[in-house]
C-alpha positions in Angstrom: 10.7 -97.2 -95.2 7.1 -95.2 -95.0 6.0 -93.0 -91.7 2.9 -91.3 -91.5 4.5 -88.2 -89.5 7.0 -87.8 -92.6 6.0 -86.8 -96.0 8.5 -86.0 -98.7 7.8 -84.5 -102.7 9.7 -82.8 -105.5 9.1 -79.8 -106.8 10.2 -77.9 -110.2 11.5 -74.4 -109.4 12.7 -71.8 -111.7 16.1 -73.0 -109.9 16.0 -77.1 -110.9 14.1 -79.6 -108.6 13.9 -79.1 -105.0 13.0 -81.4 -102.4 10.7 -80.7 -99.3 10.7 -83.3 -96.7 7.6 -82.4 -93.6 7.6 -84.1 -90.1 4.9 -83.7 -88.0 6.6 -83.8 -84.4 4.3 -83.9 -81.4 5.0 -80.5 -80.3 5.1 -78.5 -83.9 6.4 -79.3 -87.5 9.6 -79.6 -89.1 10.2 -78.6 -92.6 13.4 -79.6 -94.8 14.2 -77.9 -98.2 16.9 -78.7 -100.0 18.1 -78.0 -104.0 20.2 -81.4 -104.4 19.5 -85.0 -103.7 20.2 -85.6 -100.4 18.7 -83.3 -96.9 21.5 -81.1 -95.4 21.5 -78.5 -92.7 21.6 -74.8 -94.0 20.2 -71.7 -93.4 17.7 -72.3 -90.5 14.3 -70.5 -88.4 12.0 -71.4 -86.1 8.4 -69.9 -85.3 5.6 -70.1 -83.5 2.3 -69.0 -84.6 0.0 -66.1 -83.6 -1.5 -65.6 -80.1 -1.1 -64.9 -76.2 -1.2 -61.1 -77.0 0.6 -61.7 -80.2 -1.1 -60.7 -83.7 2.1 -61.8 -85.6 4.1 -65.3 -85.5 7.5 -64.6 -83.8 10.3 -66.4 -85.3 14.4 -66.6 -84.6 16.9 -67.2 -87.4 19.8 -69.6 -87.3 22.8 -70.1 -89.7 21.9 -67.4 -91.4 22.5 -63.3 -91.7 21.2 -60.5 -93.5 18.9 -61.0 -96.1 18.9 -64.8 -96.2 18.1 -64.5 -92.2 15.1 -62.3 -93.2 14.0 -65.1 -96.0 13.9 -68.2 -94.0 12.2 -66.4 -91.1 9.2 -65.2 -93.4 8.7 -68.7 -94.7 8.6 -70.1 -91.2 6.6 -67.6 -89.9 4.4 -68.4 -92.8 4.4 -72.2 -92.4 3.7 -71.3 -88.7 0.6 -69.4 -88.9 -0.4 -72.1 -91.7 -0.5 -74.7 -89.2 -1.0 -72.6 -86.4 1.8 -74.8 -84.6 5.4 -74.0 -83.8 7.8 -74.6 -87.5 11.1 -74.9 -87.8 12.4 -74.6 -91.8 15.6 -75.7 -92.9 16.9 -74.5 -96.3 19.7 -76.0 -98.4 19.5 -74.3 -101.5 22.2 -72.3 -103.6 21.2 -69.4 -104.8 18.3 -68.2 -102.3 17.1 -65.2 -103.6 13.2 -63.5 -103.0 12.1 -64.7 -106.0 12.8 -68.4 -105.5 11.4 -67.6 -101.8 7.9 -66.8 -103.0 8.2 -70.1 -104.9 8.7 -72.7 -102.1 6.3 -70.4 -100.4 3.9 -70.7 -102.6 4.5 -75.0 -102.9 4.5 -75.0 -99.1 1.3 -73.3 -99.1 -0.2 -75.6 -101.6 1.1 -78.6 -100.2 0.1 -78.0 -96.6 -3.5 -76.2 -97.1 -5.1 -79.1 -99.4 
């Protein structure tokens, strides 16, 4: 089944394949990563972009601590300012490490600004 608010694609990693699946909601965007075959909560963050006095997006982790907290907020934060819009990422994916961050960051980024 095909919706226009829902776009899913592969991507190779230096990790394997991982999956992205983006909903456009009405009121921001939705963004699902996940390193196996099927979408699963995990570490979690929501933003929303710059403005009303901010210069920065704001963001709040959930699911996660420590440095996995600090990952998944940066990418939504990213995401966020992308689309100037509020974002919420979810990412299921063993191993998370900076490295593999700047990856999906980097797909994200090509995926959503072309």
């Amino acid at each position: 089944m095909e919706f226009d608010d829902i776009r899913q694609f592969e991507s190779d990693t230096s990790q394997g394949k991982i999956r992205f699946r983006i909903m456009d909601l009405d009121n921001g965007t939705l963004v699902l990563i996940s390193g196996s075959d099927k979408f699963r909560l995990g570490l979690s963050a929501v933003a929303i972009p710059p403005g009303q006095g901010r210069s920065e997006p704001t963001s709040t982790g959930l699911f996660s601590a420590g440095l996995d907290a600090a990952l998944v907020r940066t990418l939504a934060e990213r995401v966020s300012a992308w689309i100037n819009q509020s974002c919420m990422v979810v990412v299921a994916v063993s191993a998370l490490n900076q490295a593999l961050m700047m990856e999906l960051m980097t797909i994200l980024k090509n995926h959503l600004l072309t």
